[in-house]
C-alpha positions in Angstrom: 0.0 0.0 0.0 1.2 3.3 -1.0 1.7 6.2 1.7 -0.7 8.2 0.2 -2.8 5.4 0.7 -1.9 4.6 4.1 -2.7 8.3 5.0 -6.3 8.4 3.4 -7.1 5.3 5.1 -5.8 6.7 8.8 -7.6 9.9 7.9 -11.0 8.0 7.0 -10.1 5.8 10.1 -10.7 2.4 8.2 -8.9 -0.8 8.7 -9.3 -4.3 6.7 -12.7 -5.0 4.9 -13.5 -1.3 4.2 -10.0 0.1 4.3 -9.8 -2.8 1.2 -13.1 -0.7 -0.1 -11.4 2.4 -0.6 -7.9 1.0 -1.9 -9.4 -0.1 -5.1 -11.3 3.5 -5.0 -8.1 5.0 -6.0 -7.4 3.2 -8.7 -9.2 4.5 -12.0 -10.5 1.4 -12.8 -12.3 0.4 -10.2 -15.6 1.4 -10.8 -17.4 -1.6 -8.8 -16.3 -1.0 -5.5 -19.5 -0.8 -3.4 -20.1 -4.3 -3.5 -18.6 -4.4 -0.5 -20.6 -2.3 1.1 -23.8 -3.7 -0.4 -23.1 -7.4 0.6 -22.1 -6.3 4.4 -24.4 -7.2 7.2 -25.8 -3.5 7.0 -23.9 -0.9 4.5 -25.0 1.8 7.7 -22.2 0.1 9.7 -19.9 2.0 7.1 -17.8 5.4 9.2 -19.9 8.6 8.3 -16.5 9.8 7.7 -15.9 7.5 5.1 -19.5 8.6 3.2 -18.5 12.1 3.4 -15.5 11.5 1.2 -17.2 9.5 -1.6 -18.7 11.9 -3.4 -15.7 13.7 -4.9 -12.8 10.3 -4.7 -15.2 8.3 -6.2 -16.0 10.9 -9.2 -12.2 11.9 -9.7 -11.7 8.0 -9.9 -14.9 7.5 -12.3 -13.2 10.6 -15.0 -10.8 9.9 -17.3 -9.5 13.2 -17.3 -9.0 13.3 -13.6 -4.9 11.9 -12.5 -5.0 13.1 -8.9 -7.8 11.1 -7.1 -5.2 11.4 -3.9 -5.7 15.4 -3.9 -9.2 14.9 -4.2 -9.9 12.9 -1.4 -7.1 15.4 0.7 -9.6 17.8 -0.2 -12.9 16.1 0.3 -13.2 17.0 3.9 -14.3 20.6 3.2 -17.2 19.1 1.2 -20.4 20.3 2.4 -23.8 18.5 2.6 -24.4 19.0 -1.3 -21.5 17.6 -2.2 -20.1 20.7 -2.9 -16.0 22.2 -2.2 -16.7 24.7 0.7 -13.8 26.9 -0.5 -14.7 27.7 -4.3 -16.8 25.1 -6.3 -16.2 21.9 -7.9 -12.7 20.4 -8.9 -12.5 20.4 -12.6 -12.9 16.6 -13.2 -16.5 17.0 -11.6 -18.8 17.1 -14.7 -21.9 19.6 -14.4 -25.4 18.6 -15.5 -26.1 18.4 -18.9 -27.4 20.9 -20.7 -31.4 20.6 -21.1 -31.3 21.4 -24.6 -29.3 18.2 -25.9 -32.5 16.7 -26.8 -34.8 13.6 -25.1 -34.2 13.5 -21.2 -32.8 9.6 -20.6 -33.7 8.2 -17.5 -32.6 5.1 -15.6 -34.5 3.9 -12.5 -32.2 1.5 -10.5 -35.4 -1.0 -8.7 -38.7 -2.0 -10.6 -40.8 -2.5 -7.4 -44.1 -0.2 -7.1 -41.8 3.1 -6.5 -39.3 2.4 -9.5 -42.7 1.8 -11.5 -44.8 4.9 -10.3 -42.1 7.0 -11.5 -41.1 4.9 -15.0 -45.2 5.4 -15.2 -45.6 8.9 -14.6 -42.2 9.9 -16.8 -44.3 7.8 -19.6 -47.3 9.6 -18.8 -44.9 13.2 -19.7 -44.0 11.5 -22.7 -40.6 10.7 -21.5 -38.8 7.5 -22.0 -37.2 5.7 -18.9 -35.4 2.5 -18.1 -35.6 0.3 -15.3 -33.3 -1.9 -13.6 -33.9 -5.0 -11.1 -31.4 -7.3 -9.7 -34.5 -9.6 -9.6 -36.0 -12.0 -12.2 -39.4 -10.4 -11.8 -40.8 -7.2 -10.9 -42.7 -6.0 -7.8 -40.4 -5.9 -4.9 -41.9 -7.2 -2.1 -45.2 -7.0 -3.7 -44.8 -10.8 -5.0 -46.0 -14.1 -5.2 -43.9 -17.1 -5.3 -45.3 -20.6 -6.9 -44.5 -24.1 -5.5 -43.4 -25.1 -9.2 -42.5 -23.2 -11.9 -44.7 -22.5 -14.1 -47.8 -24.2 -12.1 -50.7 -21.2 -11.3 -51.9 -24.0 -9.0 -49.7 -24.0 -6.2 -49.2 -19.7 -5.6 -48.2 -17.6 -2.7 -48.4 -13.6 -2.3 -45.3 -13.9 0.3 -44.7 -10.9 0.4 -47.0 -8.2 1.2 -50.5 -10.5 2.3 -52.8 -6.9 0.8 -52.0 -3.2 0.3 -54.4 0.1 1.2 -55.8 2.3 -0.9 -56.5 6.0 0.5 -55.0 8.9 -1.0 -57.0 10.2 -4.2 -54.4 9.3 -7.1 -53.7 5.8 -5.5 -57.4 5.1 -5.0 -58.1 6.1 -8.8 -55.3 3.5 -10.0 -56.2 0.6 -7.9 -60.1 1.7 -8.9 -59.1 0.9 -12.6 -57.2 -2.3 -11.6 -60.5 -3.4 -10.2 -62.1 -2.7 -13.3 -59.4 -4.5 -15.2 -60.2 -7.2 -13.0 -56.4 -7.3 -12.1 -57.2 -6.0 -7.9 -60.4 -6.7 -5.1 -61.2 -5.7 -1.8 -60.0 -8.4 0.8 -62.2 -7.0 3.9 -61.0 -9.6 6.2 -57.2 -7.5 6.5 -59.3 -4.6 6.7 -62.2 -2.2 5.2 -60.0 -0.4 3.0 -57.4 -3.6 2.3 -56.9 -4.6 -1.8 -54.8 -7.4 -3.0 -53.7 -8.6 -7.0 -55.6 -10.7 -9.0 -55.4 -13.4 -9.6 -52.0 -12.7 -7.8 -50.5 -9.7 -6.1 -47.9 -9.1 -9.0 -50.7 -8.9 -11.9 -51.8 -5.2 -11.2 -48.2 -4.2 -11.1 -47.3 -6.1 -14.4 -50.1 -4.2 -16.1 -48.4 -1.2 -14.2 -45.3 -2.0 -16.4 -46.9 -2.9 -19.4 -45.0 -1.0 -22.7 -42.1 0.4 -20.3 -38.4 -1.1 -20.6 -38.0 -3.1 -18.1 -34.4 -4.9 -17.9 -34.6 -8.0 -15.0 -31.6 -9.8 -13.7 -29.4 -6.6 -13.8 -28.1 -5.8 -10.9 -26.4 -2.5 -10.9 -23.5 -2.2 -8.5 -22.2 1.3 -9.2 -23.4 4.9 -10.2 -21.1 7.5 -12.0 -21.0 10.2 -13.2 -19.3 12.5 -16.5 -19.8 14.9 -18.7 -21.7 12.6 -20.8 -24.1 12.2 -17.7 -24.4 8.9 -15.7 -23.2 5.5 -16.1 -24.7 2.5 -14.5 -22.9 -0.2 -13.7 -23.3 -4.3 -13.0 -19.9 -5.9 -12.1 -17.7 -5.2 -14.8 -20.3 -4.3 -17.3 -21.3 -0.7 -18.4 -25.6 -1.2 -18.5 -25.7 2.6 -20.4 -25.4 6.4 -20.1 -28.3 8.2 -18.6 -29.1 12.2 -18.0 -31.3 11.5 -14.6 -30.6 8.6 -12.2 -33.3 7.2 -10.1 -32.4 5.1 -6.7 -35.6 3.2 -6.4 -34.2 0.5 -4.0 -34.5 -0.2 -0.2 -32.6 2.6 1.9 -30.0 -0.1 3.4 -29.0 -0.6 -0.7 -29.2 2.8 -1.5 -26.8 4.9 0.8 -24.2 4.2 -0.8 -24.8 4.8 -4.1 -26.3 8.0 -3.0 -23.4 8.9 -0.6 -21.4 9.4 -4.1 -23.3 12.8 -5.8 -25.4 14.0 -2.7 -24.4 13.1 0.9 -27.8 14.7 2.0 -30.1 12.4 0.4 -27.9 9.6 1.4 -28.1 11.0 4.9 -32.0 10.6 4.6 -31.3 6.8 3.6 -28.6 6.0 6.8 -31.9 7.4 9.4 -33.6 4.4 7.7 -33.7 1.1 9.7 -35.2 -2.0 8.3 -36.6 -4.9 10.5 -36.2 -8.7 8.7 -38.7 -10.5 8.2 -39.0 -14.4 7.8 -42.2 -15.4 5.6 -43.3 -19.3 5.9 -45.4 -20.7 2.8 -47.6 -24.0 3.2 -50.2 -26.0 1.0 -52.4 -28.5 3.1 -54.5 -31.4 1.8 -57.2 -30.3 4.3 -58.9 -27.0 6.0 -57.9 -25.8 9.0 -60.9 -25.5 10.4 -59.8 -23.5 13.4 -58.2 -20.6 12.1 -59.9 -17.4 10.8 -59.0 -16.2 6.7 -56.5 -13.8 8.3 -55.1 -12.7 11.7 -52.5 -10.5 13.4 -50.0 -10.5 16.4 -51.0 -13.7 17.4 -48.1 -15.4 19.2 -44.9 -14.6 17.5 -46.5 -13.8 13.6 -47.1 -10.7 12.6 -49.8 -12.1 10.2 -51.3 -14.8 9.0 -53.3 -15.5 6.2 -55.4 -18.3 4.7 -53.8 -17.4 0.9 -56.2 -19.7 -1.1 -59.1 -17.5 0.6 -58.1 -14.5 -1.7 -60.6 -13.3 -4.2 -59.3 -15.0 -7.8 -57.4 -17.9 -6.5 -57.3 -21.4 -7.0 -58.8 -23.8 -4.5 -56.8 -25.6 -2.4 -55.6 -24.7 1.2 -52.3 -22.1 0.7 -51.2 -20.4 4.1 -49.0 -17.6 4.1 -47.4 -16.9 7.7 -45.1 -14.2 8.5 -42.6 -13.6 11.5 -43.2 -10.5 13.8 -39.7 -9.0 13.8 -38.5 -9.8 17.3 -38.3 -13.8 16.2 -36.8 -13.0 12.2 -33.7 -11.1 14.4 -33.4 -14.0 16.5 -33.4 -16.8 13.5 -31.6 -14.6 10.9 -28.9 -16.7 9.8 -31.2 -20.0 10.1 -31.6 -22.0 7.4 -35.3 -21.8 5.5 -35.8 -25.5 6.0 -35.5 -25.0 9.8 -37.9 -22.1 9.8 -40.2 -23.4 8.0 -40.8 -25.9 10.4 -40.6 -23.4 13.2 -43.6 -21.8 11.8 -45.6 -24.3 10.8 -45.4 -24.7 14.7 -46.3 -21.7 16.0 -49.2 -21.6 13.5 -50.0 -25.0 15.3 -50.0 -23.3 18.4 -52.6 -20.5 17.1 -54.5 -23.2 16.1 -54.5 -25.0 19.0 -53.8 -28.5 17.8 -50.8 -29.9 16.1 -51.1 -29.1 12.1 -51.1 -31.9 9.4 -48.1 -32.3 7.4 -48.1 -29.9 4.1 -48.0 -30.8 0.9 -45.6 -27.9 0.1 -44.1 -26.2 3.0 -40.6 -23.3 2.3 -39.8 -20.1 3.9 -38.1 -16.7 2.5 -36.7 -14.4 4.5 -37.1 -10.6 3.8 -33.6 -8.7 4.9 -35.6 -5.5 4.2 -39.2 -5.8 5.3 -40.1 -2.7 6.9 -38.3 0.3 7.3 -38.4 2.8 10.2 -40.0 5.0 7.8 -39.9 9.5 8.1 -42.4 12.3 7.5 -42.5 11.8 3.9 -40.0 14.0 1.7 -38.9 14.3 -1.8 -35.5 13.4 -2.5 -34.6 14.9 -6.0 -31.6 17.1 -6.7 -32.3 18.8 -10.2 -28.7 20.2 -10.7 -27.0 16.8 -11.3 -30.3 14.9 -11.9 -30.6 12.4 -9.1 -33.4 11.2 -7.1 -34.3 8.7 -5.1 -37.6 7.0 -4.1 -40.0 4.2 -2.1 -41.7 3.6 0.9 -38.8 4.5 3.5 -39.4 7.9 2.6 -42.3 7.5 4.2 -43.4 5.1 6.4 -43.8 1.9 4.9 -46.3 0.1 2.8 -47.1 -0.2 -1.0 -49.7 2.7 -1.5 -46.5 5.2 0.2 -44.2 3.4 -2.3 -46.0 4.2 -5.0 -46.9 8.0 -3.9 -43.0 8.5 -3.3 -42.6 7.4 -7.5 -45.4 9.3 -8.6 -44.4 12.4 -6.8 -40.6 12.0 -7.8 -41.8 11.6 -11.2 -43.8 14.6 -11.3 -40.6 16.4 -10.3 -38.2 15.0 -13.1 -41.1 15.8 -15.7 -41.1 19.1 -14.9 -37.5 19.3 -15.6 -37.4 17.9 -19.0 -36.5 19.7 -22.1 -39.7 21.2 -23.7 
């Protein structure tokens, strides 16, 4: 390691793992270095200190025309919450926004769950063109539904979110012409104003994508940005150039990248906490008899719910039960057979008799269920054209997911060349 080196990383106060991070930082190739970071236990466990230098290292390392990524990060101390030099602007190898009158704004939306959606939609609805991203092989985010066997509608399970609301005026209006589509119905037993998918949760949210580009299995791993405007990045791969950057991702996931251009919306992402989550799916050959279509806090689940007694779905006996947060924490690193079992037992106990064995019994477990959620905010920094949305800007839940898009995307329309 080189002195310079040496220094930064004394200065940063990092050691091994993350001192590692920002060695390959200096070099002008290493564009995918928040891996790292993104694969820890919790990317918030990263020194503040450390955040506050990305923005300027990581751009002199992402430009070309930039040799001194050492003087850089010496400097990036006097970096204020924008991202800006304190003592006289940015360092030439910093690229400003791109002009507005080079044509068709380009976006790229890093997440297609409902938030990365809402905005692709409303951008669409501008007559702008945007791109989304997913690390995933399907879209939705936690708005999903998992079957026993691919390809066989049979044997589903929504185990993710078991329904969402519908209460603010442009959310009730959408979910009012999914219902008309035939793609959403009322599920009273989770509440008077609960909706889920149909004939699963994912179908109103396909429609929701329906004629946007939607690029699966790509997970991006890096943002930068030049003069050219902003690359995204998978690995080793360059996935395209882009004018406006959307971070449409869970808060945990989306620090970092934000910590490079605009330390104050990745503040707003570190405040974020998320609680885990560990779902159990089961098929039965019988009814339980003893248990209601849907309950809550009973024992240690959060919810459970009879999944086969959704409106649209095939017969059969499908249970969905999820973890209350306490008990995920405590069996995080247990393996999904075990849990699965676990469950199954405590939905025994609710039941007050032990349960049959199930035809089909698995478990997934949600790292980022629900977040601590804030008073609801839009992140969107017009000058370098980066925003960031979903439901952790406000306080959880698919209909705030999708108002957080919607809102964002307002804002980026109204930025657009005319």
């Amino acid at each position: 390691m080189s002195a310079e080196k040496a220094a930064l990383h004394s200065t940063i106060g990092l050691s091994g793992r993350r001192g590692s991070l920002i060695t390959a930082a200096i070099g002008l190739d290493a564009i995918i270095v928040f891996n790292d970071i993104i694969s820890a236990r919790s990317p918030l466990d990263a020194p503040r200190d450390m955040l506050r230098h990305f923005p300027l290292l990581m751009q002199a390392c992402a430009d070309d025309k930039c040799d001194e990524p050492e003087k850089i990060a010496h400097d990036a101390p006097h970096v204020d919450g924008t991202g800006r030099l304190t003592g006289g602007g940015w360092p030439s190898c910093v690229p400003s926004r791109r002009p507005r009158d080079q044509g068709l704004m380009r976006v790229a939306i890093i997440g297609a769950g409902i938030a990365g959606l809402a905005c692709a939609r409303r951008l669409r609805d501008a007559g702008l063109e945007a791109t989304l991203f997913d690390k995933s092989r399907g879209i939705g985010g936690r708005l999903a539904t998992r079957r026993a066997e691919p390809g066989d509608p049979g044997v589903a399970f929504d185990h993710g979110a078991t329904h969402f609301t519908a209460r603010s005026e442009g959310f009730t209006r959408l979910v009012a012409a999914w219902e008309k589509a035939g793609l959403a119905a009322r599920w009273p037993v989770a509440g008077a104003d609960s909706w889920v998918g149909r004939p699963t949760m994912t179908a109103p949210l396909k429609a929701l994508a329906d004629d946007l580009d939607v690029r699966l299995s790509r997970p991006v791993t890096a943002l930068t940005r030049s003069r050219a405007g902003w690359t995204l990045h998978s690995e080793a791969k360059r996935l395209g150039k882009f004018d406006t950057a959307v971070i449409a991702i869970p808060a945990e996931q989306a620090a970092p990248l934000l910590s490079l251009h605009d330390f104050e919306m990745a503040r707003a992402a570190m405040a974020v906490r998320y609680n885990p989550c560990w779902t159990a799916m089961f098929a039965f050959e019988e009814r339980i008899e003893e248990l209601p279509d849907f309950l809550r806090g009973a024992g240690s689940l959060v919810t459970a719910a009879r999944d086969s007694a959704k409106p649209g779905r095939a017969p059969g006996e499908r249970w969905v039960v999820q973890a209350d947060w306490t008990w995920s924490e405590a069996h995080l690193a247990s393996e999904s057979a075990s849990v699965a079992r676990l469950l199954l037992a405590e939905l025994g106990k609710v039941a007050g008799r032990e349960l049959p064995a199930p035809s089909h019994i698995a478990a997934h477990r949600w790292l980022f269920s629900q977040p601590s959620g804030q008073d609801p905010k839009l992140l969107w920094n017009p000058a370098i054209g980066l925003g960031a949305c979903g439901d952790w800007l406000y306080h959880g839940f698919a209909e705030y997911a999708w108002l957080s898009g919607h809102v964002l995307g307002a804002a980026i329309a109204a930025e657009a060349p005319r």
